[in-house]
Backbone of each chain as nested JSON, in Angstrom:
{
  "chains": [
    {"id": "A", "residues": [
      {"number": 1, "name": "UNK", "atoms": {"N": [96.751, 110.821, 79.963], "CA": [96.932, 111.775, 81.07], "C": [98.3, 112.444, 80.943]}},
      {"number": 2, "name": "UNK", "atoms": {"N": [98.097, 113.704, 80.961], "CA": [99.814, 114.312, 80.713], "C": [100.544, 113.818, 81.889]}},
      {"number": 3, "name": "UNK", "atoms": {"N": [101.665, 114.163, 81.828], "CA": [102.779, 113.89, 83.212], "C": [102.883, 115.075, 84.05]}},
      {"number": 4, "name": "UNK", "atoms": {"N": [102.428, 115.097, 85.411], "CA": [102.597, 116.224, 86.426], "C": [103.611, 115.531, 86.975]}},
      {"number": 5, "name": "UNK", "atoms": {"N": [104.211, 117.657, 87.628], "CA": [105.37, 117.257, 88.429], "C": [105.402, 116.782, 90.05]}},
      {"number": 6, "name": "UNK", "atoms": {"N": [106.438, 116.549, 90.482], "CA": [106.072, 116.142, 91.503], "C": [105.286, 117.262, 93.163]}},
      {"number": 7, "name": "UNK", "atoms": {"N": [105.667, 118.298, 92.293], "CA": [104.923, 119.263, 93.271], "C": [103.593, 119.7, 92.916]}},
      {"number": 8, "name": "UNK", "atoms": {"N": [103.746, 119.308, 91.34], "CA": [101.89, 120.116, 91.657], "C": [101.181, 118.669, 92.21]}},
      {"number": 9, "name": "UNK", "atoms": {"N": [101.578, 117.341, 92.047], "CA": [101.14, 116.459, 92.34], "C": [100.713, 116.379, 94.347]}},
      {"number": 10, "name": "UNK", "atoms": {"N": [101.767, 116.903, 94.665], "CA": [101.782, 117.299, 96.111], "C": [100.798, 117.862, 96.422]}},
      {"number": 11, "name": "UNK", "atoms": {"N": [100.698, 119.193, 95.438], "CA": [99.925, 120.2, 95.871], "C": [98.133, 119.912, 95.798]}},
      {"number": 12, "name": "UNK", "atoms": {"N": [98.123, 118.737, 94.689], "CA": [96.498, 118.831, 94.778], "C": [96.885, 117.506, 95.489]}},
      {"number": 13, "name": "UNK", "atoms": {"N": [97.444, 116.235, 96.359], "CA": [97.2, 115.389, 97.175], "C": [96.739, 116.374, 98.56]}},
      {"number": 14, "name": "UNK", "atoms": {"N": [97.251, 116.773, 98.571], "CA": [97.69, 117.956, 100.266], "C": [96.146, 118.343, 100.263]}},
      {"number": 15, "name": "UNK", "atoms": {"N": [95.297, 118.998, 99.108], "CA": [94.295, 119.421, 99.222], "C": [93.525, 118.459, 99.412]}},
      {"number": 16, "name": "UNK", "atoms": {"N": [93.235, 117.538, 98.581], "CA": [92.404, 116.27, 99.032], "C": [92.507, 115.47, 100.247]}},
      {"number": 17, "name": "UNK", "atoms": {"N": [93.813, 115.602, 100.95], "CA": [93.722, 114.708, 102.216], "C": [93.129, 116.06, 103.362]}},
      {"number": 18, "name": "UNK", "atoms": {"N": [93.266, 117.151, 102.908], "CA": [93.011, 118.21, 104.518], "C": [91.358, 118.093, 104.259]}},
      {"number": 19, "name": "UNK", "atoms": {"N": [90.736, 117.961, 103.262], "CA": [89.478, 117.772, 102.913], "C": [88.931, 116.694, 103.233]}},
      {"number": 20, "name": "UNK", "atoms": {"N": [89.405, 115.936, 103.259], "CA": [88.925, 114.102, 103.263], "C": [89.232, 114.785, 104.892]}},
      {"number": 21, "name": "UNK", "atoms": {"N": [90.272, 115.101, 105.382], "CA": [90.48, 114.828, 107.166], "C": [89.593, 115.477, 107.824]}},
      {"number": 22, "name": "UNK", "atoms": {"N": [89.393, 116.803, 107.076], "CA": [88.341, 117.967, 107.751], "C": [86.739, 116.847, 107.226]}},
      {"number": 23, "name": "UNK", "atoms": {"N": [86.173, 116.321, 106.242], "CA": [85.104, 115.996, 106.347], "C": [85.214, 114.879, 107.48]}},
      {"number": 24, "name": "UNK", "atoms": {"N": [85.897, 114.42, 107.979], "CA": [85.828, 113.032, 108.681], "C": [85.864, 113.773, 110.411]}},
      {"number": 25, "name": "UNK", "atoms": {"N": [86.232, 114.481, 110.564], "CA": [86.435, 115.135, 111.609], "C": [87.817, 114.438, 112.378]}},
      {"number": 26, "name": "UNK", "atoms": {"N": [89.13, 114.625, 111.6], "CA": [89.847, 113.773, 112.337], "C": [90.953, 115.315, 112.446]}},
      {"number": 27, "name": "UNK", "atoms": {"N": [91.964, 115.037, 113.663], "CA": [92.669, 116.568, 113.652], "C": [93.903, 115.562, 112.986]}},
      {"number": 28, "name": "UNK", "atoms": {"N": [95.368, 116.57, 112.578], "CA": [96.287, 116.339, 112.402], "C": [97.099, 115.397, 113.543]}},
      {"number": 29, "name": "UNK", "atoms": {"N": [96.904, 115.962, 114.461], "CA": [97.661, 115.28, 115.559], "C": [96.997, 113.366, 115.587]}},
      {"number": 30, "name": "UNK", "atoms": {"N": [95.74, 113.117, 115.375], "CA": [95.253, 112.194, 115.952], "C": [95.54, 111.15, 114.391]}},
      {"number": 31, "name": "UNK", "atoms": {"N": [95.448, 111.62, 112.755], "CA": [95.897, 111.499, 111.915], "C": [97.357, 110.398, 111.812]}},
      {"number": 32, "name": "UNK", "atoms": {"N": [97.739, 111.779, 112.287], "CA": [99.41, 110.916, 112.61], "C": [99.704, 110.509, 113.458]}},
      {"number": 33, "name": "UNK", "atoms": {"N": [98.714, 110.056, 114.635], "CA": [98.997, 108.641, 115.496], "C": [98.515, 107.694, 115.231]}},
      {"number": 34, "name": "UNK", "atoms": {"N": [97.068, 107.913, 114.326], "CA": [96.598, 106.701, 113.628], "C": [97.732, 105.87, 112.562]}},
      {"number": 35, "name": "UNK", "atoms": {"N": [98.172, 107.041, 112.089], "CA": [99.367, 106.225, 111.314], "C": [100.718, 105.92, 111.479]}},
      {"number": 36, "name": "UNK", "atoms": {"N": [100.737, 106.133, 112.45], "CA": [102.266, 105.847, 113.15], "C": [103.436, 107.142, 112.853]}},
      {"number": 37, "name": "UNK", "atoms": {"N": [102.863, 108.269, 111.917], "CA": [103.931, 109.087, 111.14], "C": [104.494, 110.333, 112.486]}},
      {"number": 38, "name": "UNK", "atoms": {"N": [105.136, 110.816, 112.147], "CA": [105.764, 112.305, 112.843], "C": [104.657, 113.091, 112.534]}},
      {"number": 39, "name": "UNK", "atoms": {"N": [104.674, 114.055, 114.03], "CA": [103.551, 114.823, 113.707], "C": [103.292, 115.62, 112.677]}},
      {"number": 40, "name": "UNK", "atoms": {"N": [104.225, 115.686, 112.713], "CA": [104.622, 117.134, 111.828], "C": [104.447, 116.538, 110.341]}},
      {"number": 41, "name": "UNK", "atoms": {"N": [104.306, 114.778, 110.02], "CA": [103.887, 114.734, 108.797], "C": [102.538, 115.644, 108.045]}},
      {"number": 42, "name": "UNK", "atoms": {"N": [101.294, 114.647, 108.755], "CA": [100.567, 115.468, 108.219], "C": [100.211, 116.532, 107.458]}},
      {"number": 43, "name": "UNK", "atoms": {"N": [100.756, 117.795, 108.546], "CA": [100.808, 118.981, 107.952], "C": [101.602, 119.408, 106.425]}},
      {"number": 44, "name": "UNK", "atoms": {"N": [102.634, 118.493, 107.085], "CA": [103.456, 118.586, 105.205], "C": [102.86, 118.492, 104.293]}},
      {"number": 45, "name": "UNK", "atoms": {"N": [102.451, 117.235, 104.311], "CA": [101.246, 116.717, 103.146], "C": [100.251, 117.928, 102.952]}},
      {"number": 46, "name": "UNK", "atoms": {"N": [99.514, 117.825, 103.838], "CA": [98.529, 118.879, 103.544], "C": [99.152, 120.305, 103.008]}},
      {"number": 47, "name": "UNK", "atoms": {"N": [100.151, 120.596, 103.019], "CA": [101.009, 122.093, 102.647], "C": [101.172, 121.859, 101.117]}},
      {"number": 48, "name": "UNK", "atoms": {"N": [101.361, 120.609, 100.827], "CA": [101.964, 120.138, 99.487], "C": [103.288, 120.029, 99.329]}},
      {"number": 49, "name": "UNK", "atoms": {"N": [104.051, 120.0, 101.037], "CA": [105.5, 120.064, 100.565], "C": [106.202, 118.635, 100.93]}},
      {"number": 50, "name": "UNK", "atoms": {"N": [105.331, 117.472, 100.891], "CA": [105.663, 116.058, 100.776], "C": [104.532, 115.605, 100.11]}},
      {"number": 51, "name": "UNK", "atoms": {"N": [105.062, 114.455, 99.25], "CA": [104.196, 113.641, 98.655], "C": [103.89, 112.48, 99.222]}},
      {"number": 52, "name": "UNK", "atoms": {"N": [102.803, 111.596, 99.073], "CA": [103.263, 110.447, 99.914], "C": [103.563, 109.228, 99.134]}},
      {"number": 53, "name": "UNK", "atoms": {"N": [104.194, 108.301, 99.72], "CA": [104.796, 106.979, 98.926], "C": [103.529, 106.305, 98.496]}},
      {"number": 54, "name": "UNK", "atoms": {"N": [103.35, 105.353, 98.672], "CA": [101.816, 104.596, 97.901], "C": [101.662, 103.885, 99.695]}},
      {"number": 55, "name": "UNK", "atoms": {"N": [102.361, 103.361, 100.399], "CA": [102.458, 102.455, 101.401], "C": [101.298, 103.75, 102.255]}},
      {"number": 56, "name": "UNK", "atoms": {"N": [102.358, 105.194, 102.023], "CA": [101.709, 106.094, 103.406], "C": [100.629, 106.296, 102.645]}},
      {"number": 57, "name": "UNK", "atoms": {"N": [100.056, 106.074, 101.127], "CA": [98.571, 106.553, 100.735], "C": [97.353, 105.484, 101.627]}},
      {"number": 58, "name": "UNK", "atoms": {"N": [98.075, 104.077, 101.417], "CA": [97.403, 103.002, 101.821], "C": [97.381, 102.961, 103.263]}},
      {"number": 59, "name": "UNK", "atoms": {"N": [97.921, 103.704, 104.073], "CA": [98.309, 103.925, 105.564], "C": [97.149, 105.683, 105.991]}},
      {"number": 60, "name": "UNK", "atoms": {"N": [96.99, 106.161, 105.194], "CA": [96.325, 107.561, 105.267], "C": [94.574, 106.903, 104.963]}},
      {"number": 61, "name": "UNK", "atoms": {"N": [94.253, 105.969, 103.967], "CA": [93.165, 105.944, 103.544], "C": [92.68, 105.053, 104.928]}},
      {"number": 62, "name": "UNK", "atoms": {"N": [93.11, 103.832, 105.216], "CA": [92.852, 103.109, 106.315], "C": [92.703, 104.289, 107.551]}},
      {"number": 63, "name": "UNK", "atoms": {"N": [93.41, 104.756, 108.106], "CA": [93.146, 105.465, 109.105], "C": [91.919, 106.725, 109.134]}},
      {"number": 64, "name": "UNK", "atoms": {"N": [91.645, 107.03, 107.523], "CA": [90.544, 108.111, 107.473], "C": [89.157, 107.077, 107.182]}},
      {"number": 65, "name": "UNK", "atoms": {"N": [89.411, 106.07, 106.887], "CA": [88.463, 104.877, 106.82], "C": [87.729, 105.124, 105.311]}},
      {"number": 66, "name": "UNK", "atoms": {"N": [88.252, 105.577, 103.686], "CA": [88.243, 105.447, 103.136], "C": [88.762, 104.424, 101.937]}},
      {"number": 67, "name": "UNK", "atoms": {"N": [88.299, 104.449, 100.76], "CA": [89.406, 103.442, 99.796], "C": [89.909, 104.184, 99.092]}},
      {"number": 68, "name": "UNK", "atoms": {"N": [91.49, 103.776, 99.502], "CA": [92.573, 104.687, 99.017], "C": [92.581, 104.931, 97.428]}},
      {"number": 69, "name": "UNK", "atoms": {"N": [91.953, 104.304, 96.609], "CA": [92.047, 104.789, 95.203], "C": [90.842, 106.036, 95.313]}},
      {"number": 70, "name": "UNK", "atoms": {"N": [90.05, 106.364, 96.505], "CA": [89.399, 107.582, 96.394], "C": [90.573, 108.589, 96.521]}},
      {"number": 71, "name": "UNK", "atoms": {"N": [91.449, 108.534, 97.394], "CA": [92.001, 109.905, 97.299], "C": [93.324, 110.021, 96.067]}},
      {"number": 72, "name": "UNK", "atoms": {"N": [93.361, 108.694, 95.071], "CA": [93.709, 108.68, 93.972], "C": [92.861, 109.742, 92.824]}},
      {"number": 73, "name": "UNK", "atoms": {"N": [91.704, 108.992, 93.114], "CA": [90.883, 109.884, 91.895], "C": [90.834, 111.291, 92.041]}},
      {"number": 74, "name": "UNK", "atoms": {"N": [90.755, 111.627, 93.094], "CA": [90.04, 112.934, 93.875], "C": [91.517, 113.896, 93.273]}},
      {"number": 75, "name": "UNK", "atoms": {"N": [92.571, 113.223, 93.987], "CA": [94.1, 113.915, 93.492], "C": [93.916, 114.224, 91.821]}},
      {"number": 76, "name": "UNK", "atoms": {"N": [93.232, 113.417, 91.441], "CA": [93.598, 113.401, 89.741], "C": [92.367, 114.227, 89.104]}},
      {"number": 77, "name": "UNK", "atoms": {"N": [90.895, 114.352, 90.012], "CA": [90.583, 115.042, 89.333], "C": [90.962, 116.757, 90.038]}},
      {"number": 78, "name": "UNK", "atoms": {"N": [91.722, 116.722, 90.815], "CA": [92.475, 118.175, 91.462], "C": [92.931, 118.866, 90.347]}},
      {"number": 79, "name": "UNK", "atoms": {"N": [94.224, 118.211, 89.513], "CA": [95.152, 118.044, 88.993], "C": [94.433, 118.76, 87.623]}},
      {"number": 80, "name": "UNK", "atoms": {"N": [93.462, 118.015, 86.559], "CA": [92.962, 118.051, 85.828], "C": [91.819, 119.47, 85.518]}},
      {"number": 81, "name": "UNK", "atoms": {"N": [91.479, 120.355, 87.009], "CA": [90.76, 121.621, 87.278], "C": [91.368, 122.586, 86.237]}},
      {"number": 82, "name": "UNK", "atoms": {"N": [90.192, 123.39, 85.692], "CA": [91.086, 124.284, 85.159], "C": [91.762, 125.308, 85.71]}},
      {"number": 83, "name": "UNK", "atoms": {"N": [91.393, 125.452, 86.642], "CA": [92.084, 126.324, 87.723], "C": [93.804, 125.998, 88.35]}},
      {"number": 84, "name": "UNK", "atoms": {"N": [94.061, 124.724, 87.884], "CA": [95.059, 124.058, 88.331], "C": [95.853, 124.101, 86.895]}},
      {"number": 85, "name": "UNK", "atoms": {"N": [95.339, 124.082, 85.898], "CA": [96.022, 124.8, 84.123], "C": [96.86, 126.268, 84.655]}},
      {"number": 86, "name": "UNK", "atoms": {"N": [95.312, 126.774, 84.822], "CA": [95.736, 128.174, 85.342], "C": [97.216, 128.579, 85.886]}},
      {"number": 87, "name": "UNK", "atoms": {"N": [96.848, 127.956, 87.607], "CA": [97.859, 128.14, 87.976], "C": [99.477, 127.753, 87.536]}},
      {"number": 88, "name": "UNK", "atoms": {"N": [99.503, 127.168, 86.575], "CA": [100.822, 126.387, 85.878], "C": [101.283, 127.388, 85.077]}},
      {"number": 89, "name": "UNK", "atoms": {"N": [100.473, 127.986, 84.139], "CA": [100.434, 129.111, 83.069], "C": [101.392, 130.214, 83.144]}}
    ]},
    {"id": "B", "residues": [
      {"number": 1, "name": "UNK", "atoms": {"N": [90.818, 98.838, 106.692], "CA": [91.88, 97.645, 106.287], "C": [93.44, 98.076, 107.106]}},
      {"number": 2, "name": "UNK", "atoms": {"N": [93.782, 97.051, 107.286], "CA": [95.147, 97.036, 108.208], "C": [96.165, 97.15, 107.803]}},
      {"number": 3, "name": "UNK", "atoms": {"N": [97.161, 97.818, 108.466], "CA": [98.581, 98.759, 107.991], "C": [99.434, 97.43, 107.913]}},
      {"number": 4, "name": "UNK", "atoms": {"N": [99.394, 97.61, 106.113], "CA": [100.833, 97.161, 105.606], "C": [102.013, 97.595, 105.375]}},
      {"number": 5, "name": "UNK", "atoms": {"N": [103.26, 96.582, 106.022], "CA": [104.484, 97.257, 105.491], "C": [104.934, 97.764, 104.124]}},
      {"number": 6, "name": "UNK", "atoms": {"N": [105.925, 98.7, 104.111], "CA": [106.122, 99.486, 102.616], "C": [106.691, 98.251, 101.799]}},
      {"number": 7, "name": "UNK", "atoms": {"N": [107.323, 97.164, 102.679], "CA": [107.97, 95.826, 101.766], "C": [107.006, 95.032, 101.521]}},
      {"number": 8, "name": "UNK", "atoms": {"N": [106.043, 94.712, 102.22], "CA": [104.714, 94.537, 101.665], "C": [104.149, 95.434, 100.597]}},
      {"number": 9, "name": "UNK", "atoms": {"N": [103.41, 96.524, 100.686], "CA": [103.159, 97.439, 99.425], "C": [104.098, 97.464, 97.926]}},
      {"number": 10, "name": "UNK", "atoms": {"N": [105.515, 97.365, 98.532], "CA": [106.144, 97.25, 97.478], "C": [106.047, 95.976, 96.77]}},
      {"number": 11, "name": "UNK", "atoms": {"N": [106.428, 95.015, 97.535], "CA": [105.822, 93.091, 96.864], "C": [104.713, 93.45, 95.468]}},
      {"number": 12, "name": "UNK", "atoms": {"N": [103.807, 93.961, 96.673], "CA": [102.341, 93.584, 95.779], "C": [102.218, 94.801, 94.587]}},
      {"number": 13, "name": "UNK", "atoms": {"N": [103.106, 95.861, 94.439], "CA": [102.88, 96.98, 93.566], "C": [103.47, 96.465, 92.142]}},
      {"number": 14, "name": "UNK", "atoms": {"N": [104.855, 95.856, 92.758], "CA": [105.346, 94.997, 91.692], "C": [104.645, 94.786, 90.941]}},
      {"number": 15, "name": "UNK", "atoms": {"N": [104.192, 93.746, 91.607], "CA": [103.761, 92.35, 90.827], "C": [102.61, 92.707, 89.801]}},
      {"number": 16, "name": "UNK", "atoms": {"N": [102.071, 93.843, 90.539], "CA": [100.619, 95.014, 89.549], "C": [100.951, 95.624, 88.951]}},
      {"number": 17, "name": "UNK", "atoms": {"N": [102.493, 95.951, 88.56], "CA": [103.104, 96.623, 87.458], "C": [103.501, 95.879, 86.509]}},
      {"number": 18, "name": "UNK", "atoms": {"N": [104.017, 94.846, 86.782], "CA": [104.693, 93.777, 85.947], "C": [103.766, 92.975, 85.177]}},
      {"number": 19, "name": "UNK", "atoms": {"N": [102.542, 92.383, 85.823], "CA": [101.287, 92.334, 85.071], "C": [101.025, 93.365, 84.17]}},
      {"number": 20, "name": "UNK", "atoms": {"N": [100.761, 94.253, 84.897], "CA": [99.918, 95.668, 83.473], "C": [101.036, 95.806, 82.52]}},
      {"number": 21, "name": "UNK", "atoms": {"N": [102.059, 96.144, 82.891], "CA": [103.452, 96.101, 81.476], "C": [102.837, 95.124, 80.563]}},
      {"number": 22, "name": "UNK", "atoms": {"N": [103.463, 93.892, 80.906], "CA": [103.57, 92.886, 79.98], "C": [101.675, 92.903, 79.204]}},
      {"number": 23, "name": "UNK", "atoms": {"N": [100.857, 93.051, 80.097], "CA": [99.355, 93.093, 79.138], "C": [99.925, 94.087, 77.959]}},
      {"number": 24, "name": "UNK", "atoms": {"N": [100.583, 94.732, 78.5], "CA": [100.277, 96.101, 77.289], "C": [101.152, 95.818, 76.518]}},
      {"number": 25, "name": "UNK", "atoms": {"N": [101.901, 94.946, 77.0], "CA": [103.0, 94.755, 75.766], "C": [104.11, 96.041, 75.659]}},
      {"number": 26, "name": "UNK", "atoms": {"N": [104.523, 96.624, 76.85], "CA": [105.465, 97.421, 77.175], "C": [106.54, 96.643, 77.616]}},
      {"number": 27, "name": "UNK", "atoms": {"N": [108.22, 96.957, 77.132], "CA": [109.036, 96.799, 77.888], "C": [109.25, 97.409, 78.606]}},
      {"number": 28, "name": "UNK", "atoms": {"N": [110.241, 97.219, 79.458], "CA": [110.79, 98.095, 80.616], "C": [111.78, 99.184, 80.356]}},
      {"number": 29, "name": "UNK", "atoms": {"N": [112.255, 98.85, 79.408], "CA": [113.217, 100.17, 79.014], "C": [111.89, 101.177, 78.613]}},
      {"number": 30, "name": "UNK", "atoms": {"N": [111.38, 100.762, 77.479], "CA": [110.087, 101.354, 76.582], "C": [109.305, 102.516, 78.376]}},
      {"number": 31, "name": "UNK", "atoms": {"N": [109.185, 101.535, 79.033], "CA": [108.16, 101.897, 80.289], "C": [108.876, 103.428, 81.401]}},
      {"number": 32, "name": "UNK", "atoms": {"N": [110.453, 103.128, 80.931], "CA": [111.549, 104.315, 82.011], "C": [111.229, 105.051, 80.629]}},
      {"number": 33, "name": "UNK", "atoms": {"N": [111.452, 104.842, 79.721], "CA": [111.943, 106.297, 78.896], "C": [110.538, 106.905, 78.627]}},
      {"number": 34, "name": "UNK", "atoms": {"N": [109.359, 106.377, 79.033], "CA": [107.989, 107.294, 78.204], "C": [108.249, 107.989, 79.922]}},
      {"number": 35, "name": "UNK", "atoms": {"N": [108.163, 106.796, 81.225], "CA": [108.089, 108.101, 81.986], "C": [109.287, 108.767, 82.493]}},
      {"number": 36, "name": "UNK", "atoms": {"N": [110.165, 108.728, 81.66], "CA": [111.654, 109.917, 82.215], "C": [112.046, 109.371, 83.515]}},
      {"number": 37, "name": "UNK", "atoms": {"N": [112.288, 108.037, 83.731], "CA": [112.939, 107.789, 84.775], "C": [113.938, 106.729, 84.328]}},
      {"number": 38, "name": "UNK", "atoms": {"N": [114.999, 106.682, 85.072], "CA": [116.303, 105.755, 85.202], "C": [115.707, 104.157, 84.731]}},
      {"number": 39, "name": "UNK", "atoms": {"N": [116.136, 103.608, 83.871], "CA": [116.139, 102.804, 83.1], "C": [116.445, 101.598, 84.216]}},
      {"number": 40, "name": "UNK", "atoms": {"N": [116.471, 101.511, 85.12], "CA": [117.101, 100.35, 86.087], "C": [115.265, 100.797, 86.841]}},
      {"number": 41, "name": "UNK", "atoms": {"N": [114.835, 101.748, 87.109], "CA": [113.623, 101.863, 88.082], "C": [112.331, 101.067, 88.004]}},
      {"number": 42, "name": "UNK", "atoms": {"N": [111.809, 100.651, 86.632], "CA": [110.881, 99.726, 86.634], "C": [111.338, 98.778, 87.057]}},
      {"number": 43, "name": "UNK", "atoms": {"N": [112.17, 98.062, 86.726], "CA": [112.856, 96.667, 87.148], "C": [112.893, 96.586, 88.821]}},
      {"number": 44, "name": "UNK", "atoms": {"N": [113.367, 97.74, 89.435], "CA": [113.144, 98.021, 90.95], "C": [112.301, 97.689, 91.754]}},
      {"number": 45, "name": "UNK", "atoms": {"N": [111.036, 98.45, 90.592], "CA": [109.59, 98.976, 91.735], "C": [108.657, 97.21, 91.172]}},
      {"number": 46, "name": "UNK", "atoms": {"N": [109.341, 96.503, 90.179], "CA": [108.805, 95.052, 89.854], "C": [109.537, 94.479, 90.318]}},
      {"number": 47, "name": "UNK", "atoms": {"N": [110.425, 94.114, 91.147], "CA": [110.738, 93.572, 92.153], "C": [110.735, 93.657, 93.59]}},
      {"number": 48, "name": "UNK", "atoms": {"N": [109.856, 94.708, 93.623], "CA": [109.41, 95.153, 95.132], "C": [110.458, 96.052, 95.976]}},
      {"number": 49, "name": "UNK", "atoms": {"N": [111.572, 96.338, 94.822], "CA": [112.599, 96.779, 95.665], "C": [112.709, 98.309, 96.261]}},
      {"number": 50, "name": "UNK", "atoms": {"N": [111.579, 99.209, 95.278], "CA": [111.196, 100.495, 95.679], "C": [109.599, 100.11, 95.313]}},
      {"number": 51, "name": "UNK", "atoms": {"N": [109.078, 101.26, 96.369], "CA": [108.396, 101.875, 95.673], "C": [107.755, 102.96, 95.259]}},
      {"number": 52, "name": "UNK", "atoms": {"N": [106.489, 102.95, 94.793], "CA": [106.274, 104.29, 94.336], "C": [106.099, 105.856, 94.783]}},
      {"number": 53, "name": "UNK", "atoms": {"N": [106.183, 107.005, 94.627], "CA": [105.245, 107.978, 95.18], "C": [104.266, 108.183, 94.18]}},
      {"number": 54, "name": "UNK", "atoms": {"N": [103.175, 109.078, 94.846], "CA": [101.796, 109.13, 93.809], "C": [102.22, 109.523, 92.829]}},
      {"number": 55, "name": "UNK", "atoms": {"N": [103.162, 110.5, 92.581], "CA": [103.85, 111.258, 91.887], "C": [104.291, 110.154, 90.474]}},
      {"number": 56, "name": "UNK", "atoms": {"N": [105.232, 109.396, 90.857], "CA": [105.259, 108.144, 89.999], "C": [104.186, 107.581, 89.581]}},
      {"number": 57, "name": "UNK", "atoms": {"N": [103.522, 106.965, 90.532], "CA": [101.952, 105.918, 90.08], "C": [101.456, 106.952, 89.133]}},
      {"number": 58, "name": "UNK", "atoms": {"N": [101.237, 107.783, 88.974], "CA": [100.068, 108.11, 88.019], "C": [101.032, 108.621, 86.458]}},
      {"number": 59, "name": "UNK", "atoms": {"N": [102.414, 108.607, 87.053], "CA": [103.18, 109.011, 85.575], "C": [103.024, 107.272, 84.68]}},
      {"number": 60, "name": "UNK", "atoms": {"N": [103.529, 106.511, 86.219], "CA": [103.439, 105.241, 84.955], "C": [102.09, 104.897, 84.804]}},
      {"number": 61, "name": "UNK", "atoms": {"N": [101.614, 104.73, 85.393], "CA": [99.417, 104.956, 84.794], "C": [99.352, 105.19, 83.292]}},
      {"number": 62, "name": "UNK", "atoms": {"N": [99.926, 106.755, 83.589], "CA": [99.711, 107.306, 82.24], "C": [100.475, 106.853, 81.242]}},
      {"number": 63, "name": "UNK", "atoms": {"N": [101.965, 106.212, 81.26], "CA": [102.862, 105.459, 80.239], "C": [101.712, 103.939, 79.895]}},
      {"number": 64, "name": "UNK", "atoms": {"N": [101.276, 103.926, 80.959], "CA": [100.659, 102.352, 80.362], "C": [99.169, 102.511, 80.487]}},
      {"number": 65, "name": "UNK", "atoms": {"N": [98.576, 103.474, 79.984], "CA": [97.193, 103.919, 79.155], "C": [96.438, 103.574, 80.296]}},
      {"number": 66, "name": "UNK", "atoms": {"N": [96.433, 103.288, 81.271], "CA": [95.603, 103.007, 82.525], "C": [95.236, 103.809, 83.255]}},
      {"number": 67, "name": "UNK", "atoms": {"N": [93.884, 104.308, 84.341], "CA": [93.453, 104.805, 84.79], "C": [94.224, 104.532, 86.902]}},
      {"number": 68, "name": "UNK", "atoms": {"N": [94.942, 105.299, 87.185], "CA": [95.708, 105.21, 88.169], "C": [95.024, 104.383, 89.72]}},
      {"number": 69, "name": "UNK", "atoms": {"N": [94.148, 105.071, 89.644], "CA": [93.242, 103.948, 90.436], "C": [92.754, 102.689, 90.223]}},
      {"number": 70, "name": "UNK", "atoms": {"N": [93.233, 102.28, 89.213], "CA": [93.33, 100.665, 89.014], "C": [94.256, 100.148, 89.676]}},
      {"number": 71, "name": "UNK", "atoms": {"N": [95.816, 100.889, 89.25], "CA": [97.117, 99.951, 89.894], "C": [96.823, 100.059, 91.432]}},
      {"number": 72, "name": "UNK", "atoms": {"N": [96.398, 100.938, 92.201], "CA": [95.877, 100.752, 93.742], "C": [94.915, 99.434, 94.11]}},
      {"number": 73, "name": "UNK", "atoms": {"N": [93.727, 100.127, 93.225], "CA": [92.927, 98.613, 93.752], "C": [93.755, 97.191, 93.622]}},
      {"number": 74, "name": "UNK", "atoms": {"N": [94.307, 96.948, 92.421], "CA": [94.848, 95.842, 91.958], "C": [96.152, 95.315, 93.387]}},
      {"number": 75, "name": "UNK", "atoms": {"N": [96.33, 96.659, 93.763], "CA": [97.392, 96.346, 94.458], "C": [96.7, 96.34, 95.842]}},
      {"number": 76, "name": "UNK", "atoms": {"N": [95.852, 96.398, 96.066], "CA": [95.476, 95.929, 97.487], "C": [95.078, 94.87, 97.645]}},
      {"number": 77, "name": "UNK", "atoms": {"N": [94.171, 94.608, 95.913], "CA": [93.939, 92.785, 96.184], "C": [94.582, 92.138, 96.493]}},
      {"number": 78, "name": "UNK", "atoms": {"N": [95.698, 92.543, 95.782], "CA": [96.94, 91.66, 96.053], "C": [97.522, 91.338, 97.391]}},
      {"number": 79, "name": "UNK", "atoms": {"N": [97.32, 92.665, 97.904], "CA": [97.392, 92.561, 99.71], "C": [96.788, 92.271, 100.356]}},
      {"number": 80, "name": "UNK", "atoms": {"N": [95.556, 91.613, 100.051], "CA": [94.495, 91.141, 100.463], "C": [94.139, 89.518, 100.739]}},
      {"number": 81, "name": "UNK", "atoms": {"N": [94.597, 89.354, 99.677], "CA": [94.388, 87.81, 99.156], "C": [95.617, 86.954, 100.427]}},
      {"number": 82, "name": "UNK", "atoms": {"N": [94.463, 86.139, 100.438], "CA": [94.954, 85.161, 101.522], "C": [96.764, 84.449, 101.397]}},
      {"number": 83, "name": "UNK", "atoms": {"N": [97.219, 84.486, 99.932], "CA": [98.394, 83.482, 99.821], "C": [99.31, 85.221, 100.298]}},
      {"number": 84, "name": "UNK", "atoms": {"N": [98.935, 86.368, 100.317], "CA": [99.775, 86.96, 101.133], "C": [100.219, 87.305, 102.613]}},
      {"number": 85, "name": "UNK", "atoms": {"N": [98.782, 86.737, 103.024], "CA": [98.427, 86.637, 104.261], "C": [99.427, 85.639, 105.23]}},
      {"number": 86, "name": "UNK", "atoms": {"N": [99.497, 84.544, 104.187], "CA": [100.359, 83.581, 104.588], "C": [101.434, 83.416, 104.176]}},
      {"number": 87, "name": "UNK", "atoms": {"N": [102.011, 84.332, 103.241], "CA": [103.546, 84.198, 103.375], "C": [104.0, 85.414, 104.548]}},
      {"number": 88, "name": "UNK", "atoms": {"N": [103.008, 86.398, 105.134], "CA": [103.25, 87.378, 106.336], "C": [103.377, 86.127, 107.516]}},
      {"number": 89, "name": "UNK", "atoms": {"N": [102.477, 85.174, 107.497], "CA": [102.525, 84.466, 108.64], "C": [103.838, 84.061, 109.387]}}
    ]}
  ]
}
């Protein structure tokens, strides 16, 4: 697997969690009371302009009631799109 | 599954790094310089003393030929398993 940086890494987590949140029907606000974070986390994440530690991945998957190596894979196959080449180019 | 602390996450990430290293027969210097980080940082995040962002997990994934959603699962077993249960007690 090549080495991504830490923002495009952001950028396809951010997409996979607003996706995972929007299929689950959960809002931002209720998100980040499930997880104890600032409101205003969420949205970061989802923007791509925070990454999350592994603790807040394992803290995001529990509260969306998934297994957190799904929004591992999901990030990685983001990452791997050719559309995501593209945009690097 | 129930919200663990990041000193928890970190414990058990360790210990799932320090395993997969040594399988692979990676040192730790060998393990900072494939993924471009500070030569003191594996030793860190295997002692629970940091830990990761996704950003990291999947760089060292990729230094140690592994599929990134392994070191998660591995690391929840780990958070899972009862002898951690009871040193939380």
């Amino acid at each position: 697997m090549k080495a991504y940086s830490r923002h495009e890494v952001a950028r396809a987590f951010g997409a996979t969690l607003r996706e995972t949140r929007r299929e689950r029907g959960v809002s931002q606000d209720a998100l980040a009371e499930r997880c104890d974070f600032n409101r205003c986390y969420p949205s970061l994440l989802e923007r791509g302009l925070r990454q999350p530690t592994l603790a807040m991945l394992l803290r995001l998957a529990g509260a969306l009631e998934i297994q957190p190596e799904r929004l591992v894979t999901e990030t990685v196959g983001r990452l791997q799109e050719p559309a995501n080449t593209a945009t690097r180019a």
